[in-house]
C-alpha positions as CSV (number, residue, x, y, z in Angstrom):
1,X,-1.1,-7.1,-13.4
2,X,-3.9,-4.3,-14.0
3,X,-5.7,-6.7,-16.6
4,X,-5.9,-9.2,-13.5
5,X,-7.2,-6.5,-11.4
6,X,-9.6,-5.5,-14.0
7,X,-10.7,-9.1,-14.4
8,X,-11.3,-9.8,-11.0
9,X,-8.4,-12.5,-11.1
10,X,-7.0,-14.1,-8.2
11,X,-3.1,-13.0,-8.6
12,X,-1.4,-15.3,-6.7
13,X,-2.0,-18.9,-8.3
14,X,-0.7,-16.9,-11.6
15,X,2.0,-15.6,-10.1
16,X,3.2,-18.9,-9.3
17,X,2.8,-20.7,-12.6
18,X,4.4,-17.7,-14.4
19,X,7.9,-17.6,-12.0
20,X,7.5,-21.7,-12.4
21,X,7.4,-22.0,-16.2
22,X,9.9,-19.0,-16.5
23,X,12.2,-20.9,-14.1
24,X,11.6,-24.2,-16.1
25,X,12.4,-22.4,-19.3
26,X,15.5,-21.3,-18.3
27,X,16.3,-24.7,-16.5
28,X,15.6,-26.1,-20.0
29,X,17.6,-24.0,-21.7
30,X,20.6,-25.3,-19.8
31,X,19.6,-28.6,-20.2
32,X,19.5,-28.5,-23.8
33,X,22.7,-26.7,-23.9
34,X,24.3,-29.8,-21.9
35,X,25.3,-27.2,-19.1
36,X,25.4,-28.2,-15.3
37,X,22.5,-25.9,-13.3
38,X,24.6,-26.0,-10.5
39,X,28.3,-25.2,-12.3
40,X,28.3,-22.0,-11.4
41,X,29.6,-20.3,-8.3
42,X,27.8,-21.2,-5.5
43,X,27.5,-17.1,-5.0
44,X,25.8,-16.6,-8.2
45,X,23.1,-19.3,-6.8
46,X,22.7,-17.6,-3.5
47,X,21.9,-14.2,-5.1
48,X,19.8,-15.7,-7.9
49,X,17.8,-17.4,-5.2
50,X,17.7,-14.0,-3.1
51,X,16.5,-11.9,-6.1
52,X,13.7,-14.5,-6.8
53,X,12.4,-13.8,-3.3
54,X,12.5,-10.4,-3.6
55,X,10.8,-10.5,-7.0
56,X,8.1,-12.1,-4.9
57,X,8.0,-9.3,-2.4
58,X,7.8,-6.6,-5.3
59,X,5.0,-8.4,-7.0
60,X,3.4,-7.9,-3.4
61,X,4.5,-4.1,-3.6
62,X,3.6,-3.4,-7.4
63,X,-0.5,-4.4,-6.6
64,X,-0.7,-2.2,-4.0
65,X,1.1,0.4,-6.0
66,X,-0.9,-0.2,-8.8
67,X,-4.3,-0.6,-6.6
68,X,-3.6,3.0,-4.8
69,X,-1.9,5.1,-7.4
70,X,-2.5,3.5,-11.1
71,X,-0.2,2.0,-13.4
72,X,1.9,4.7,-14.7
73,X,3.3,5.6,-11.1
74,X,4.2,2.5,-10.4
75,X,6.0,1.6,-13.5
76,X,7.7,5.1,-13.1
77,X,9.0,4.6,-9.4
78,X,10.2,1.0,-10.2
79,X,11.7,2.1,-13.3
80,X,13.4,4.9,-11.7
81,X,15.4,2.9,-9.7
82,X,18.1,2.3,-12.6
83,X,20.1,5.0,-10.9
84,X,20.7,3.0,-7.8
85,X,23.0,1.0,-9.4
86,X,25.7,3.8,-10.2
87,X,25.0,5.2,-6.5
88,X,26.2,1.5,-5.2
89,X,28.9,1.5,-7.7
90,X,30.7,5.2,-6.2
91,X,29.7,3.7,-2.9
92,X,31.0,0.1,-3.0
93,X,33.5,0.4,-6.1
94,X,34.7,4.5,-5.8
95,X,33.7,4.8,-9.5
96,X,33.4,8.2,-10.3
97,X,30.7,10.4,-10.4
98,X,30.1,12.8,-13.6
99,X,28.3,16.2,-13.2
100,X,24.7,14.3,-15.3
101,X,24.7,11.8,-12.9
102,X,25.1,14.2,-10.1
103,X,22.3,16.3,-11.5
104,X,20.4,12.6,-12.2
105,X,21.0,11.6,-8.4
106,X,20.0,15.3,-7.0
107,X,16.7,15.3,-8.9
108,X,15.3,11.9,-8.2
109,X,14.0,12.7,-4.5
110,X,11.9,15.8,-6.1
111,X,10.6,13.8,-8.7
112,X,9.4,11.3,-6.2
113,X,7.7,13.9,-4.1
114,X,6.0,14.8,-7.6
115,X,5.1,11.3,-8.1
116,X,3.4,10.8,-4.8
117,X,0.0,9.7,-4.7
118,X,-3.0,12.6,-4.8
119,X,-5.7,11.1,-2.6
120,X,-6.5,14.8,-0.5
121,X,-7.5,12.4,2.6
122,X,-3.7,12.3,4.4
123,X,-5.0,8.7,5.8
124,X,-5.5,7.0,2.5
125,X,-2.0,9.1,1.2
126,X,0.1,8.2,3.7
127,X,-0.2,4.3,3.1
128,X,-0.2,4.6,-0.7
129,X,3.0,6.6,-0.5
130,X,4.5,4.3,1.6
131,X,4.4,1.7,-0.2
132,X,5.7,3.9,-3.1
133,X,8.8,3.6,-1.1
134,X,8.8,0.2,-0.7
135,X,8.4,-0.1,-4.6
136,X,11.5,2.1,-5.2
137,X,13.5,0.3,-2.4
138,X,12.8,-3.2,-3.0
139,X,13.1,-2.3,-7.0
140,X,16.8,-0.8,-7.0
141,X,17.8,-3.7,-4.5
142,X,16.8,-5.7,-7.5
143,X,18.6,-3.6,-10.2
144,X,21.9,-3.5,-7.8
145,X,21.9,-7.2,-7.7
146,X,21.6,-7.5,-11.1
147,X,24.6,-5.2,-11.6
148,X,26.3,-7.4,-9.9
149,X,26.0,-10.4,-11.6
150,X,26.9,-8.5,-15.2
151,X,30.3,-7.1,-13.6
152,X,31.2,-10.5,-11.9
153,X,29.9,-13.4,-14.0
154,X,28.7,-12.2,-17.4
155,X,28.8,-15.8,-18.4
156,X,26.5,-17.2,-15.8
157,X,23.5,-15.3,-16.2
158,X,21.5,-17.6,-17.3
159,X,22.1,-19.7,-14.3
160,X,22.1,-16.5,-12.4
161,X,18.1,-16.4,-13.8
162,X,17.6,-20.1,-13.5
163,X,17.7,-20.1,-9.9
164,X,16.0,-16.5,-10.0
165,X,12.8,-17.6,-11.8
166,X,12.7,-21.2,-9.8
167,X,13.3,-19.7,-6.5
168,X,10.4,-16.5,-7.3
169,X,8.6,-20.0,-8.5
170,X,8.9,-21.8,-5.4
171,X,7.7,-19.1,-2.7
172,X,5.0,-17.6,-4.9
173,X,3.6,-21.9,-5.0
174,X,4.3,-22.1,-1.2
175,X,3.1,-19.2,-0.5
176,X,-0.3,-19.9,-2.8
177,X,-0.6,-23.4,-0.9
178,X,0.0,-21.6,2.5
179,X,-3.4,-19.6,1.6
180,X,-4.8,-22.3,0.6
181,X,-5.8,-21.0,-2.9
182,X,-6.4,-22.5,-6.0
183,X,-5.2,-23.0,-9.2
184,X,-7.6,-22.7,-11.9
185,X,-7.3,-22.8,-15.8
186,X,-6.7,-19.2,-16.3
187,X,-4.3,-19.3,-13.7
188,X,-2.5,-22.1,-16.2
189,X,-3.0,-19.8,-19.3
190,X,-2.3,-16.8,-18.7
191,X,0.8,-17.8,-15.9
192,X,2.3,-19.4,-19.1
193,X,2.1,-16.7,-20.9
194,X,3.7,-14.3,-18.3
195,X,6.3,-16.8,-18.2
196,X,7.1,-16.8,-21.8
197,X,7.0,-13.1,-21.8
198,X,9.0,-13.0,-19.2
199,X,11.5,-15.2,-20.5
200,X,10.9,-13.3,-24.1
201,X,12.4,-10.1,-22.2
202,X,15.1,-11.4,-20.5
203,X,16.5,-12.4,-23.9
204,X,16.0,-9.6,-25.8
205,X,17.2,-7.4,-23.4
206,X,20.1,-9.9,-23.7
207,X,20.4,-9.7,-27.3
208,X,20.1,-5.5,-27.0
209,X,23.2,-5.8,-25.1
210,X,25.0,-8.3,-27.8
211,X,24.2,-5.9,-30.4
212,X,24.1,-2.1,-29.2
213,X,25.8,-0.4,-26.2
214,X,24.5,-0.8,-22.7
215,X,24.1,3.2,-22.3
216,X,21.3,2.9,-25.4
217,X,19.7,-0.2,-23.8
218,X,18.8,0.3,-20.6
219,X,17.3,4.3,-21.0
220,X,15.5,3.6,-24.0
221,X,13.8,0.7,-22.4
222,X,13.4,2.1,-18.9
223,X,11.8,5.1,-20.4
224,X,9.6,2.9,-23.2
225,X,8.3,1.2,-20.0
226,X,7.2,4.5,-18.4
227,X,5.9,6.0,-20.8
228,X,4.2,2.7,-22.7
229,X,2.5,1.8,-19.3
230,X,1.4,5.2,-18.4
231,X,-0.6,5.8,-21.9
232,X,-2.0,1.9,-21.6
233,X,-3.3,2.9,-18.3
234,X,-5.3,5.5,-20.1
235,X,-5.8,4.3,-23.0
236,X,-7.5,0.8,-21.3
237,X,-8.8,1.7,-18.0
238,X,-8.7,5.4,-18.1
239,X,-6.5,5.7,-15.2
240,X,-5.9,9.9,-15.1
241,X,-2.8,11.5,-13.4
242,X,-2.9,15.0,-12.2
243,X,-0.3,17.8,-13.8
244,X,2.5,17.3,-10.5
245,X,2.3,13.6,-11.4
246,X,2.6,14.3,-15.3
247,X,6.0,16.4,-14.6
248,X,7.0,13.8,-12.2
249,X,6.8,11.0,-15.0
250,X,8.7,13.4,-17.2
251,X,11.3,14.2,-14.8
252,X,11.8,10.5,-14.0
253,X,12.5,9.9,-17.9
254,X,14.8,12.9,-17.6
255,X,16.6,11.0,-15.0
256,X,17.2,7.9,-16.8
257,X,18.3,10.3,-19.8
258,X,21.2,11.9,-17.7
259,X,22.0,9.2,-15.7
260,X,23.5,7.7,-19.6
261,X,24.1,10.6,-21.1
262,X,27.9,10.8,-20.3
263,X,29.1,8.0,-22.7
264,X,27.2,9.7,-25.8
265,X,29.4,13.3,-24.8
266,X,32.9,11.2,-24.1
């Protein structure tokens, strides 16, 4: 998304094409596994369709993140959010709270304030942090619903991302038409390639999960994804945090540490 920005690229007509071809990907896949799209439960449908809209509206959220406060605040906020789902789960499901992911929970509001943007006009902070919130709201709505789907139908994610991808497809192409914009050849190149990368990480995270435990996944890639996009954002376009921003980032890894850390000590 920054090397669109960078380029000058019009992000919508990419958008589109990548949700499309990730959506017709996985509607392959099912195909050429001689499985029925629509065999599983109609609920798994409605919330596949659901997130894809919302993955919409967070594209929408992660450019103006990434526009007002750089890459490696946005990544970190977004990433962040992979505490939300064990909030949801004492909330909705009385599971338990250990003392890390007490401390986890208690701290992610102070690193948030750390992370917040450092314009020193209040007018131009104001709207940048705000939609910092959105990012973190809209994001752990997103890793809540996939929650979901891996405690009630493990089997039928890749429906479950079928209708995702083909429902984020379908908006991001109305929405493209509704503006009338237009689709030009890098649009077609480098959408496909989101789509397959896309695609790409939805499988290997898969595979993670066949192959190692879930409480090793999901920190060690949350964090990669912090870290990795914060020192890109330097390293390519020079984007510089301040030192409350820095400890921020590293309190948000902490977070994602101690949030998981409980099935290493049992």
């Amino acid at each position: 998304m920054r090397y669109v920005q960078a380029r000058s690229f019009n992000l919508w007509p990419l958008a589109a094409i990548n949700y499309a071809f990730a959506g017709l990907l996985a509607l392959a896949y099912l195909l050429i596994k001689n499985i029925n799209p629509f065999s599983c439960e109609p609920s798994i449908g409605v919330m596949g369709s659901c997130v894809g809209i919302m993955y919409f509206v967070h594209l929408m959220i992660m450019f103006q993140c990434i526009k007002r406060v750089g890459v490696g605040i946005a990544a970190t906020v977004a990433s962040v959010s992979a505490v939300s789902p064990v909030l949801f789960s004492w909330i909705v499901w009385q599971e338990a709270l250990n003392t890390w992911q007490i401390a986890a929970l208690m701290l992610v509001p102070f690193m948030m304030y750390l992370c917040r943007a450092q314009e020193d006009d209040e007018v131009q902070r104001q709207p940048a942090n705000a939609w910092l919130a959105f990012n973190f709201i809209i994001a752990s709505a997103i890793s809540i619903c996939h929650d979901i789907v891996d405690r009630i139908a493990v089997d039928q994610q890749i429906h479950y991302l079928s209708f995702l991808f083909i429902s984020a497809g379908i908006v991001s192409v109305a929405f493209v038409c509704a503006r009338r914009m237009h689709f030009v050849r890098a649009s077609f190149s480098f959408g496909s390639i989101l789509g397959l990368v896309n695609i790409a990480a939805t499988l290997f995270g898969l595979l993670a999960l066949l192959h190692l435990q879930s409480v090793l996944v999901f920190p060690v890639a949350s964090s990669a994804i912090i870290i990795g996009s914060t020192l890109l954002a330097y390293v390519l376009w020079r984007e510089k945090i301040i030192q409350r921003q820095a400890y921020g980032i590293a309190g948000c890894v902490l977070v994602i540490v101690l949030i998981n850390i409980h099935s290493f000590i049992d």
